[in-house]
C-alpha positions in Angstrom: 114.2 52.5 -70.4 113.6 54.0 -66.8 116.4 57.3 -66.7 118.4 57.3 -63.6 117.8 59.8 -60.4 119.3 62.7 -59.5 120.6 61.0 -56.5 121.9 57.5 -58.6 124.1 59.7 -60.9 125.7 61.2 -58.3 126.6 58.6 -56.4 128.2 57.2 -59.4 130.5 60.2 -59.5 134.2 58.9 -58.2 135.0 61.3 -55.5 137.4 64.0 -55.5 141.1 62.9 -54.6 144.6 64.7 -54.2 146.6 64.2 -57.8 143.7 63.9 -60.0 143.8 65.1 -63.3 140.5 66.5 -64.6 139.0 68.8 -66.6 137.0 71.9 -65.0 133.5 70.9 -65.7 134.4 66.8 -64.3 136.0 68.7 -61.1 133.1 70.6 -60.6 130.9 67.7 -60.7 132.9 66.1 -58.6 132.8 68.8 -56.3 129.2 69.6 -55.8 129.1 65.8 -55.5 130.8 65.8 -51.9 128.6 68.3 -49.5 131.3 68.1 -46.7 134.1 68.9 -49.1 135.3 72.6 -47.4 138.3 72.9 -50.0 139.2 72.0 -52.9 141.5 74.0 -56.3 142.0 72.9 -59.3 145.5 74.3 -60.6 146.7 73.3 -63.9 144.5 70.4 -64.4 145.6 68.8 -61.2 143.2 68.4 -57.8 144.7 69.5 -54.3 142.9 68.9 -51.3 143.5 70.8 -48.2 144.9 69.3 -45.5 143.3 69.2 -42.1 144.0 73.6 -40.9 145.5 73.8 -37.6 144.8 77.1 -35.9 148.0 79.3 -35.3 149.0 77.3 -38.9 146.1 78.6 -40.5 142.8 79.2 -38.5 144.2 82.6 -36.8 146.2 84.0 -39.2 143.1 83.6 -41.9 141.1 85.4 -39.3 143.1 88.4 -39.3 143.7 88.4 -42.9 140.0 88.6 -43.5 139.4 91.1 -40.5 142.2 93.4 -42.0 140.5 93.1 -45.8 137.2 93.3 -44.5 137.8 96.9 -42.9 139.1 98.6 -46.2 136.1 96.8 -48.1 133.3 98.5 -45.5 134.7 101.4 -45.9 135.6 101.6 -49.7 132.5 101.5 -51.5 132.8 99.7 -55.3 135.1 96.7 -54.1 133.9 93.5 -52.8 135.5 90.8 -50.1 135.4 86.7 -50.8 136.6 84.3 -48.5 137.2 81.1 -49.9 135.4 81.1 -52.8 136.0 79.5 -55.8 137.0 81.5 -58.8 137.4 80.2 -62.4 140.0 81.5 -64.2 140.6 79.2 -67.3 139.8 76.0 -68.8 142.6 74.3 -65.6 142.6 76.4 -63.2 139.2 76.9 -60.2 141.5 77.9 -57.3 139.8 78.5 -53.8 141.8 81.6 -52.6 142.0 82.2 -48.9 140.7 85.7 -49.8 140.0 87.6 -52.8 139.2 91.4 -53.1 137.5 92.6 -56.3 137.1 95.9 -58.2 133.2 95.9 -59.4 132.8 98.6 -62.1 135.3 98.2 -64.5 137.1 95.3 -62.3 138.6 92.1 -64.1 136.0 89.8 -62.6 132.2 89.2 -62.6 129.5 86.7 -61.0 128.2 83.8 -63.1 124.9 82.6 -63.0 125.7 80.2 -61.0 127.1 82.0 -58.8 130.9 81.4 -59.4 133.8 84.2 -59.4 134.7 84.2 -63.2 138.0 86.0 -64.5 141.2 87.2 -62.5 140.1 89.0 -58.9 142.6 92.0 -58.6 144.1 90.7 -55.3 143.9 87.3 -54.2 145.7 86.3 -50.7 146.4 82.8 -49.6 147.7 81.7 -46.0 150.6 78.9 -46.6 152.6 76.7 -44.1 156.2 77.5 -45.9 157.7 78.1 -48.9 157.4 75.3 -50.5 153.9 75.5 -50.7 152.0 75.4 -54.0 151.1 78.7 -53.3 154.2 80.1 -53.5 154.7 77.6 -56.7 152.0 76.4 -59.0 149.4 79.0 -58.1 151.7 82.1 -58.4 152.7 81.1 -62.2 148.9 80.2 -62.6 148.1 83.9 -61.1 150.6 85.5 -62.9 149.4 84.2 -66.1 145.5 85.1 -65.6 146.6 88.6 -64.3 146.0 88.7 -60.9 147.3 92.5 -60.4 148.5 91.7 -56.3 149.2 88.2 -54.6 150.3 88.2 -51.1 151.1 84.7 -49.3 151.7 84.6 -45.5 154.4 81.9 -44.9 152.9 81.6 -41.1 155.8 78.9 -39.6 158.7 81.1 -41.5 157.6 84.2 -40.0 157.4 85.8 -43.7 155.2 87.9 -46.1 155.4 88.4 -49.4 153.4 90.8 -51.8 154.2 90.1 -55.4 152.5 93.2 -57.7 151.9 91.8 -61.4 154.7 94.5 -63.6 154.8 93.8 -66.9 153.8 90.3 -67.4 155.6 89.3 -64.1 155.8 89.2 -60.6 158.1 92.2 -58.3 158.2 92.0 -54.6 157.0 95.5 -53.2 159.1 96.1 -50.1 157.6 98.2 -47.0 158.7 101.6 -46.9 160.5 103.7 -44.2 157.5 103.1 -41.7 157.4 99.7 -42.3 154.5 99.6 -44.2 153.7 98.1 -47.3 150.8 100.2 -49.9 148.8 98.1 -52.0 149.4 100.1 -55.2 146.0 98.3 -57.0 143.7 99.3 -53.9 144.7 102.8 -52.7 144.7 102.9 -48.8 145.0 99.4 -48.1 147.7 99.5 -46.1 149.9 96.7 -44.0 152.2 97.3 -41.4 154.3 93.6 -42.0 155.9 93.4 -38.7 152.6 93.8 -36.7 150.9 91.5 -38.7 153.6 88.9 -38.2 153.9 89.6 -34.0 149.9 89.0 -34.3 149.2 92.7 -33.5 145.9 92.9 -35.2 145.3 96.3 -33.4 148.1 97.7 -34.5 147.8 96.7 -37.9 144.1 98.1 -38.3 145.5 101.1 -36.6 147.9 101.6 -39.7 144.9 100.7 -41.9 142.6 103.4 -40.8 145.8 105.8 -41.6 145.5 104.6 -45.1 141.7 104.9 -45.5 141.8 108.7 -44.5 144.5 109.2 -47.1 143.6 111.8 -49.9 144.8 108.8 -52.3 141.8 106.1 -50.9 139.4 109.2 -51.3 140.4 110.1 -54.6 139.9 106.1 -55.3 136.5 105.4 -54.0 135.4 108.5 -55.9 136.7 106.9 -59.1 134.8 103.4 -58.5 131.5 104.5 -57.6 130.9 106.5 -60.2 
């Protein structure tokens, strides 16, 4: 009997479609099976493919999310920055976050073998059209359940955005205080001035980051981590 190819199995493989219902290790296959495939989660057993990203919808917006996280990560030794990468967090759930920031040492995640986000990240952000998004749905029960400690979702076409911190098993919406700034209260400096961030004022909002990161509270924070 003559075993098949490499190549033969794979082509084999059905490819991945919106709606299927598959177990983690079939998506994956599935997965590494398509090369061009850019996005792809697996929430609750179910597949959902991204739909082609329009750039005020998406493409911008995700650019100065990951400008803004990728600041307080140079800056705060211990914590690391992930755009778009896959994360596994149970047997139904490989979600492809718009961003993820990580606490290394002592953090809830680590890096497989394979090279794979495994366990909850500490903050996970995803860019969604509107409310009725999964994101706002699906994946923040799915979050909430693995412990993802901060999820924030930027409702770009309704102007709105929300940062749920994980209390007690569930979700509370922290509010922005008298300057109008919401504090990350797992990453110590990272800081958000919402209305900025919503008028596209991506200098302003690194402005009111760099307040954060000369806090005494981010100091005292990066001490703790690198030790």
């Amino acid at each position: 009997m003559t075993l098949s190819s490499p190549i033969s199995l794979i082509s084999t493989l059905p490819p991945l479609e919106n709606g299927d219902k598959l177990t983690r290790a079939e998506f994956e296959r599935r997965y590494d099976a398509m090369p061009n495939l850019k996005k792809a989660d697996l929430i609750e057993g179910i597949v959902y493919m991204a739909s082609p990203l329009r750039v005020t919808g998406h493409g911008e917006p995700h650019v100065d999310i990951i400008t803004w996280l990728g600041v307080y990560k140079a800056v705060t030794p211990g914590v690391k920055l992930a755009d778009n990468a896959t994360v596994r967090l149970d047997a139904d759930n490989e979600p492809q976050p718009d961003a993820c920031l990580r606490i290394i040492t002592g953090g809830q995640t680590h890096v497989s073998n394979d090279d794979y986000i495994e366990g909850a990240p500490e903050l996970i952000v995803e860019v969604a059209a509107s409310s009725v998004s999964i994101d706002l749905h699906e994946k923040l029960k799915v979050y909430r359940r693995n412990q993802v400690q901060e999820y924030l979702v930027w409702r770009v076409y309704e102007g709105e955005f929300d940062w749920f911190r994980l209390r007690e098993g569930e979700y509370v919406q922290l509010e922005p205080n008298a300057d109008g700034v919401i504090c990350s209260q797992v990453f110590p400096g990272l800081w958000l001035e919402k209305s900025a961030l919503l008028a596209g004022n991506l200098g302003k909002v690194l402005e009111v980051l760099q307040q954060g990161l000369t806090s005494a509270e981010h100091q005292s924070f990066v001490e703790k981590i690198s030790q």
